[in-house]
C-alpha positions as CSV (number, residue, x, y, z in Angstrom):
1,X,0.0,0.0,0.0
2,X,1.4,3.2,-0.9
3,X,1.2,5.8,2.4
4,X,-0.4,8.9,1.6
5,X,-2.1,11.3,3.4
6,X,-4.8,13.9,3.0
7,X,-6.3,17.4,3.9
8,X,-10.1,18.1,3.8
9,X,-10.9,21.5,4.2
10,X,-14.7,22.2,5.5
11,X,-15.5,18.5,6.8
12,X,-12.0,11.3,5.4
13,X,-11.5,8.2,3.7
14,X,-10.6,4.9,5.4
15,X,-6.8,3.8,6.6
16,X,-5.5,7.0,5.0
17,X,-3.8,9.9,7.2
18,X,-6.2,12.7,7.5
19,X,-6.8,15.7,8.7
20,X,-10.2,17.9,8.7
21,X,-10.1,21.9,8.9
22,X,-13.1,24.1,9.5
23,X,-12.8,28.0,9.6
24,X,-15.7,27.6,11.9
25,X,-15.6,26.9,15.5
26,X,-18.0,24.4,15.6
27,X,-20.7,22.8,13.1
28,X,-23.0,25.4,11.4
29,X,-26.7,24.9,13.4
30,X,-28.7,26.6,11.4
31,X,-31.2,25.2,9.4
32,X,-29.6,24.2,6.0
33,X,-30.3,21.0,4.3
34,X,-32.1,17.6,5.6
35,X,-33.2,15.4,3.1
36,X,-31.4,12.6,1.7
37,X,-32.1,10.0,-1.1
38,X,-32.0,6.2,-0.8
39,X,-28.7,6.5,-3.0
40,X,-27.2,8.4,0.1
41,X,-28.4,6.4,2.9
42,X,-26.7,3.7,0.8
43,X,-23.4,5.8,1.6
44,X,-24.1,6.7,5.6
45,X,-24.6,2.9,5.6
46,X,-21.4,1.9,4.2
47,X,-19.4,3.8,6.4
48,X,-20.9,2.6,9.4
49,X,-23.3,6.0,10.8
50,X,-26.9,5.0,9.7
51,X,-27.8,3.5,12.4
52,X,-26.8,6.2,15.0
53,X,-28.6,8.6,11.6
54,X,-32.2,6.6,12.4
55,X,-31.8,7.4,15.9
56,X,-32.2,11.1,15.4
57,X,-34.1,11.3,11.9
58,X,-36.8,10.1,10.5
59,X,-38.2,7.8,7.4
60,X,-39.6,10.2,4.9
61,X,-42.5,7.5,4.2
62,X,-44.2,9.9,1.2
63,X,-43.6,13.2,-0.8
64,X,-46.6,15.0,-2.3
65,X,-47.1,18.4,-4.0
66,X,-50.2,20.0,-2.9
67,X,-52.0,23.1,-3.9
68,X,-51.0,25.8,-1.4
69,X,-54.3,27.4,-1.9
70,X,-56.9,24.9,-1.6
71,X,-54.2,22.7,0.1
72,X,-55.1,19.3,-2.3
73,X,-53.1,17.1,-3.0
74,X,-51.5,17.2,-6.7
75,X,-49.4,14.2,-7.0
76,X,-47.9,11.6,-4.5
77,X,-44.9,9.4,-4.2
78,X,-44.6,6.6,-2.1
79,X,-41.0,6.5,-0.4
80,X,-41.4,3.5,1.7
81,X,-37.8,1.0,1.0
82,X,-38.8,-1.9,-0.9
83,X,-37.2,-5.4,-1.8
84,X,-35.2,-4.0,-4.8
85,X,-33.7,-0.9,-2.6
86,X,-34.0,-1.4,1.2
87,X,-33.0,2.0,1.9
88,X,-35.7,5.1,2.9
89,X,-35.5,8.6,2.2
90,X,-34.0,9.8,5.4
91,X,-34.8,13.0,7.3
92,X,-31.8,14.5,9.4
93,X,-30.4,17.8,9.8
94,X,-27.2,18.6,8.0
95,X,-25.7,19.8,11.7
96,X,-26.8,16.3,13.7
97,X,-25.3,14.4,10.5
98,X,-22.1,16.3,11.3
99,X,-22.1,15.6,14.9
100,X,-22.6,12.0,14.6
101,X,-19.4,12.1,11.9
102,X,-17.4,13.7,14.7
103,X,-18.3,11.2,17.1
104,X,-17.1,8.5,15.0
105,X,-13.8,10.0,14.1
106,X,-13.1,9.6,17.4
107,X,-12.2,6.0,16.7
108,X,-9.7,6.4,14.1
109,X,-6.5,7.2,15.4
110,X,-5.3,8.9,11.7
111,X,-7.9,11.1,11.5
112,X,-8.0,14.5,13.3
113,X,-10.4,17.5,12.9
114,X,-9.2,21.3,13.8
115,X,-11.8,23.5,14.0
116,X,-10.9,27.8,13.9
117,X,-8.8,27.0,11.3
118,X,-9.2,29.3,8.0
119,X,-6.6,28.8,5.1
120,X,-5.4,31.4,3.8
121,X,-3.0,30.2,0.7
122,X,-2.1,26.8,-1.3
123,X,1.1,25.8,-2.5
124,X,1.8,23.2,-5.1
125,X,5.0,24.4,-6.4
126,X,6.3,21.1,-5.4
127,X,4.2,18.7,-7.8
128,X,4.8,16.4,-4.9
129,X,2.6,18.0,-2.0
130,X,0.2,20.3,-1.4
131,X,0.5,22.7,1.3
132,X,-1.4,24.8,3.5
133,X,-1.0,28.0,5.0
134,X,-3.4,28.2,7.8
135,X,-4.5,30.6,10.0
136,X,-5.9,29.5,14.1
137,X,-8.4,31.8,15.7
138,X,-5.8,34.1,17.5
139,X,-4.5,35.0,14.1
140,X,-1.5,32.5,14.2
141,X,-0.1,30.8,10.9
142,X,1.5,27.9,10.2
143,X,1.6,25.2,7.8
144,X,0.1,21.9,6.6
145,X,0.9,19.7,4.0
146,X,-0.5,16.0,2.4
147,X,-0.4,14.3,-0.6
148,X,-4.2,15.3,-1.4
149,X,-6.9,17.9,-0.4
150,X,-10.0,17.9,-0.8
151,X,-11.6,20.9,-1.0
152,X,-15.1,20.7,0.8
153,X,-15.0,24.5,2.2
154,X,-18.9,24.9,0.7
155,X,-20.8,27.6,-1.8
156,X,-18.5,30.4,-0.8
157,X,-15.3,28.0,-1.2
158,X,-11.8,29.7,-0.3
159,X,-10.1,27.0,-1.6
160,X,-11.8,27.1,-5.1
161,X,-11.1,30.8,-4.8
162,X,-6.9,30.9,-4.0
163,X,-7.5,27.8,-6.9
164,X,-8.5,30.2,-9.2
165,X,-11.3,27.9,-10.3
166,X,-14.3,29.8,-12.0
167,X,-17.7,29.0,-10.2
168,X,-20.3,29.3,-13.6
169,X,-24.1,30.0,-13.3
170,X,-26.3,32.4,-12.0
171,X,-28.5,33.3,-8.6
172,X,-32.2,33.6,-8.6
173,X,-33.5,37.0,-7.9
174,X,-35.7,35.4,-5.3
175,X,-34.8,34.8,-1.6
176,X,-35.5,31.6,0.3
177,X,-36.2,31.8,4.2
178,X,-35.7,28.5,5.8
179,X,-37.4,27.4,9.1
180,X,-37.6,25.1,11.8
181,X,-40.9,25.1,13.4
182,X,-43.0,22.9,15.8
183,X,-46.1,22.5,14.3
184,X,-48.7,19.2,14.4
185,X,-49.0,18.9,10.3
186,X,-49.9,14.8,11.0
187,X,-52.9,16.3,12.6
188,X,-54.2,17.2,9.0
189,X,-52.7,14.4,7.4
190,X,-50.4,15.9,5.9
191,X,-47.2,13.9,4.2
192,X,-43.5,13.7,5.3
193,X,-42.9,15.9,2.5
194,X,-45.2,18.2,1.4
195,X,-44.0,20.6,-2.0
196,X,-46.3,23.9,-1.8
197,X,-47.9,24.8,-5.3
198,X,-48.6,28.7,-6.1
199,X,-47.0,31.4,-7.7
200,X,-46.8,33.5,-4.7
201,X,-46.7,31.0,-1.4
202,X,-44.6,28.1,-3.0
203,X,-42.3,26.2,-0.2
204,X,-41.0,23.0,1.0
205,X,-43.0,21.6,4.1
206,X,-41.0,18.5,5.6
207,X,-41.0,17.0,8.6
208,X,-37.3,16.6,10.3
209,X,-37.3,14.4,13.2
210,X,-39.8,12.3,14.9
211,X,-40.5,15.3,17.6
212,X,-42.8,16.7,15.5
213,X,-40.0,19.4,14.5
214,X,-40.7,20.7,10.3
215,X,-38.9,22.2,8.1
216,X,-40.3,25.1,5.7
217,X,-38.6,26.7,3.4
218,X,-41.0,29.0,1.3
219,X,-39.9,31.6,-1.7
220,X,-39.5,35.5,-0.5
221,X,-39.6,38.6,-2.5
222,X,-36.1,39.9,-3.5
223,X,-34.5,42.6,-1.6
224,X,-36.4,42.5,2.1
225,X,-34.3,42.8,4.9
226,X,-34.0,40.1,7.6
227,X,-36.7,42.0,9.9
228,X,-38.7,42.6,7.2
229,X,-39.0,39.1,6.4
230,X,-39.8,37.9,10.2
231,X,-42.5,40.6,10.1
232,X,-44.3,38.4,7.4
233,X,-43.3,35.5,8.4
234,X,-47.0,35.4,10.0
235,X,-48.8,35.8,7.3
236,X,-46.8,32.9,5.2
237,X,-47.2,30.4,7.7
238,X,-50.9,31.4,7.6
239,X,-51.2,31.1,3.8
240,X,-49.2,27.6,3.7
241,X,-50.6,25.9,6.9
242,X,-54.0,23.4,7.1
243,X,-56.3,24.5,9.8
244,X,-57.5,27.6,12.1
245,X,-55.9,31.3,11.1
246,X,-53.4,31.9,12.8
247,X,-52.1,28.7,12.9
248,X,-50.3,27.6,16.3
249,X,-46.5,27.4,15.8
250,X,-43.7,27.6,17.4
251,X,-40.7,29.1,15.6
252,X,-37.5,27.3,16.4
253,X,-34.9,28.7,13.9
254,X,-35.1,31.1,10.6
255,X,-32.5,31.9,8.0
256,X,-32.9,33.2,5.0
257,X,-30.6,32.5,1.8
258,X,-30.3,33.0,-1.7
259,X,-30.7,30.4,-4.5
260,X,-28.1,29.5,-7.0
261,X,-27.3,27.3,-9.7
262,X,-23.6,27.3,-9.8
263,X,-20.9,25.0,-11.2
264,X,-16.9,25.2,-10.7
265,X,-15.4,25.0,-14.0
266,X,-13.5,21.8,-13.1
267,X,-13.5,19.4,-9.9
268,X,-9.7,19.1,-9.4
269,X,-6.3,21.1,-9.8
270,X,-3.5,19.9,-9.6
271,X,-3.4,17.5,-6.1
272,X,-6.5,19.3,-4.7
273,X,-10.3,18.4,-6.2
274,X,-13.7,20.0,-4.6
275,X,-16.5,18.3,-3.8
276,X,-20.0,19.0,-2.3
277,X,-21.0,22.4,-2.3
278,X,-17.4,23.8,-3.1
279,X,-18.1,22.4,-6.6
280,X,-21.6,22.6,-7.4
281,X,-25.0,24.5,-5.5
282,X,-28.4,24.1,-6.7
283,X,-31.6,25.3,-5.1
284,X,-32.6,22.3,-1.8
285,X,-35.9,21.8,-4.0
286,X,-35.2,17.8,-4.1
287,X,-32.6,17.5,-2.1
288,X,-30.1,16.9,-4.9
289,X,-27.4,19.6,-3.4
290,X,-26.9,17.1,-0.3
291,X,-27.5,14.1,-2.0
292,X,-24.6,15.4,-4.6
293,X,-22.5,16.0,-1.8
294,X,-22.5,12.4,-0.2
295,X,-21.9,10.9,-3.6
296,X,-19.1,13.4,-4.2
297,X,-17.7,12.6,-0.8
298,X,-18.1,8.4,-1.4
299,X,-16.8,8.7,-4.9
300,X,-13.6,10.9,-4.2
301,X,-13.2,8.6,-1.0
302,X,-12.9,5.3,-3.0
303,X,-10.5,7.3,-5.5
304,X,-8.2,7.6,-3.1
305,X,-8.9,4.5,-1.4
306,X,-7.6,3.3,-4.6
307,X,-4.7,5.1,-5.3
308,X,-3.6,4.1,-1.3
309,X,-3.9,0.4,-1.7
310,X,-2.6,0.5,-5.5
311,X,-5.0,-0.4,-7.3
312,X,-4.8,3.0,-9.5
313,X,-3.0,5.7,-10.4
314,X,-4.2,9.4,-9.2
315,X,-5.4,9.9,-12.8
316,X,-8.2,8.5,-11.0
317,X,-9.1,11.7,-9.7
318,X,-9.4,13.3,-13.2
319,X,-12.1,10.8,-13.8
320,X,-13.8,11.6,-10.2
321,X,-13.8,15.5,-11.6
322,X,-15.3,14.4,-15.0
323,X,-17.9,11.9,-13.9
324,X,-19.2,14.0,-11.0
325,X,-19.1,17.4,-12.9
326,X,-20.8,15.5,-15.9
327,X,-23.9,14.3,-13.3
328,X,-24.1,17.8,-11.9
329,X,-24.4,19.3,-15.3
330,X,-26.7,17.1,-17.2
331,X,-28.8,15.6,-14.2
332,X,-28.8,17.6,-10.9
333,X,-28.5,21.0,-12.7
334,X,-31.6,20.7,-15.0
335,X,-33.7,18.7,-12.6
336,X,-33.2,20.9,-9.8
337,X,-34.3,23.8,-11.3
338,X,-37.6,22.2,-12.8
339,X,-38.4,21.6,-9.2
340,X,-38.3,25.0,-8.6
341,X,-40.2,26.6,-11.3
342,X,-42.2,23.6,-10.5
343,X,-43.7,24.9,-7.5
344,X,-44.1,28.9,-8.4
345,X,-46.4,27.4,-11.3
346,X,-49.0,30.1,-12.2
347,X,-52.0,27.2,-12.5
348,X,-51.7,24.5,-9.9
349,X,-55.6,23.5,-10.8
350,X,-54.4,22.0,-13.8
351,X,-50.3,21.0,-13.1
352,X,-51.1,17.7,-12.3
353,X,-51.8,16.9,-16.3
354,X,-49.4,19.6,-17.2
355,X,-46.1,18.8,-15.8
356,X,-44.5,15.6,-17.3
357,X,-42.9,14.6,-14.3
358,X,-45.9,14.7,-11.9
359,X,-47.8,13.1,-14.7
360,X,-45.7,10.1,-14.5
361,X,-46.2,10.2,-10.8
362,X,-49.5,9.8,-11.3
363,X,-49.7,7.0,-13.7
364,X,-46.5,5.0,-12.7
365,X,-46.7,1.5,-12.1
366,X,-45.2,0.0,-8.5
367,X,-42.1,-1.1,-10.5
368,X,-41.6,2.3,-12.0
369,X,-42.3,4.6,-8.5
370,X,-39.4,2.5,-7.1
371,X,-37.0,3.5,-9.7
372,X,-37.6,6.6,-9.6
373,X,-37.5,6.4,-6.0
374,X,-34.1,4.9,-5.8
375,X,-32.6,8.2,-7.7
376,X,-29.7,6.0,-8.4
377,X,-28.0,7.3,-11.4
378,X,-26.8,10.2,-9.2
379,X,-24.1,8.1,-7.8
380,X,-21.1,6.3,-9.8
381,X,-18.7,3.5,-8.8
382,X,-15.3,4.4,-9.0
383,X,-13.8,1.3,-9.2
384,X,-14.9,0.6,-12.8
385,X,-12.3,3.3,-13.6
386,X,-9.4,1.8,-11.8
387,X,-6.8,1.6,-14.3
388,X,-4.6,-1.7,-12.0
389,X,-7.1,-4.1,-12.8
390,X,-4.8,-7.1,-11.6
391,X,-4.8,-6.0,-8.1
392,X,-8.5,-5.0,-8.2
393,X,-10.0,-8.1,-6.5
394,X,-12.3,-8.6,-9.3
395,X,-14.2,-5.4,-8.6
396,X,-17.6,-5.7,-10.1
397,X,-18.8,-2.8,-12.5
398,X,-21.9,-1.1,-10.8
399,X,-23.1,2.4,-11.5
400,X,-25.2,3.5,-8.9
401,X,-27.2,6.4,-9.3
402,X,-31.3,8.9,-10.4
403,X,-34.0,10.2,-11.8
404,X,-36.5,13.1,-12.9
């Protein structure tokens, strides 16, 4: 086995040297994304945290879009796991996911996670190493250096930046304010997930945990300022929400964000490549952003997995960059965005027959609702790519991966 070690900057693979830096001083609590497909509960559940993950979340048992304004239902996917794909859609905040991570890196002697710690140059003048310059809360510098990085450091990436990597798309003029709210929804029969229909009061309405704690993440006019959008927070709620006006809530957590469709020109550059957010953002309609990260995360894993045991060469990580780049651009990209426009429709009355993809919601056959419910062209096994296939132990070809 060849001994290599790596850096991942904002959040690392097994048997490998590795050390974790976050310019944060702890893990981000505020409500950001939840939902995750079967394809990446296939991932927690390889490396060994889905079961502490089902402890905390919850089984997202059935999606549906509804009508905000007569609050019908339009379309409806069952979720539930089935023989073919035993995994569910799993509800868990993005934060509690994190802390379980950090619990289990407690076990691994080669691992190591520094939080405070903001980088503040790269360095591969070598071709041998990359190195870190790094920068501690008190404003101290010093240095790091590893065979790898990878560079996980999220939408506003520093690491893509000092790269010099180009992050192509565009924002949507809209805002999105994102909630955490206690609220009894199963009291109207609503679904785990619930997509909000109207070209006004469109949202995301999904439960999180099995507390009865939501998520709802509605559509804002442009340009209000943060008070401005807690003053009509009210009124939202009371638009969106089944039952007596005002509805009775309690407001955990609100942050609003802004919405982009954004992809780095290339996933790697010299010895460092990005992944999750870093490399691509799309708009949480779908839960493809999250879902995309995982898979990033497992693919660029087993690439260097790979190159550590020696069953490939680190050309292997040119092939991560064009695989997961290509499913970003023609699958997440394009689909994510459909589910947006999807839900500020300006006739929900009549979507149903409309929209292709709730169409074949609503006339798919049991065999076809589970493939689409698997989502399972999203993911890719690396292995396939290995370019030592003497010492690959007979790896079988699998792609895993989505749909619509």
């Amino acid at each position: 086995m060849k001994d290599i070690s790596v850096i991942v900057v904002g959040a690392g693979p097994a048997g490998i040297r590795t050390t974790c830096v976050d310019a944060l001083a702890k893990v981000d609590a505020s409500p950001r994304a939840m939902a995750y497909h079967p394809v990446a509960v296939k991932e927690l559940d390889r490396v060994g945290v889905l079961d502490d993950c089902r402890k905390i979340g919850s089984a997202g048992r059935s999606l549906c879009w509804r009508n905000t304004k007569t609050k019908e239902e339009i379309a409806v996917i069952d979720r539930a796991p089935s023989k073919e794909f035993t995994y569910e859609n799993l509800m868990i905040g993005q934060h509690l996911l994190a802390g379980i991570i950090l619990e289990h890196l407690k076990h691994y002697d080669k691992a190591s996670v520094r939080f405070s710690t903001k980088v503040t140059a790269i360095d591969q003048s070598s071709g041998q190493d990359v190195s870190l310059t790094v920068e501690d809360a008190e404003g101290s510098s010093s240095n790091l250096s590893a065979d790898y990085c990878v560079a996980a450091d999220g939408g506003r990436s520093t690491m893509r930046k000092l790269l010099d990597i180009t992050f192509d798309g565009f924002t949507f003029e809209e805002q999105l304010v994102s909630t955490n709210i206690y609220f009894d929804f199963e009291k109207y029969g609503w679904k785990d997930g619930n997509f909000m229909v109207h070209p006004e009061h469109w949202a995301l309405i999904g439960r999180i945990n099995k507390d009865n704690l939501w998520r709802v993440s509605y559509g804002e006019k442009p340009g209000l300022t943060y008070e401005e959008l807690k003053e009509r927070l009210p009124w939202k709620f009371s638009e969106m929400f089944p039952g007596e006006k005002p509805p009775d809530y309690k407001l955990d957590q609100m942050s609003p964000y802004r919405l982009n469709q954004r992809c780095a020109s290339t996933f790697r550059k010299g010895r460092v490549v990005l992944a999750g957010d870093a490399a691509h953002l799309c708009n949480p309609f779908g839960g493809l952003g999250l879902t995309g990260g995982i898979l990033d995360a497992a693919a660029v894993s087993d690439s260097l997995i790979g190159i550590y045991e020696g069953k490939t060469s680190d050309t292997i990580l040119d092939k991560y960059a064009e695989v997961r780049r290509g499913i970003f651009v023609n699958t997440v990209n394009p689909t994510s965005q459909a589910n947006k426009l999807r839900l500020h429709d300006d006739d929900p009355e009549t979507l149903g027959d409309r929209d292709p993809v709730l169409h074949k919601i609503r006339t798919a056959t049991p065999e076809e609702m589970q493939r689409m419910r698997a989502n399972d062209t999203l993911a890719v096994d690396m292995k396939q790519f290995f370019d030592c296939p003497e010492q690959a132990n007979g790896s079988a070809v699998q792609t895993n991966g989505t749909t619509s």
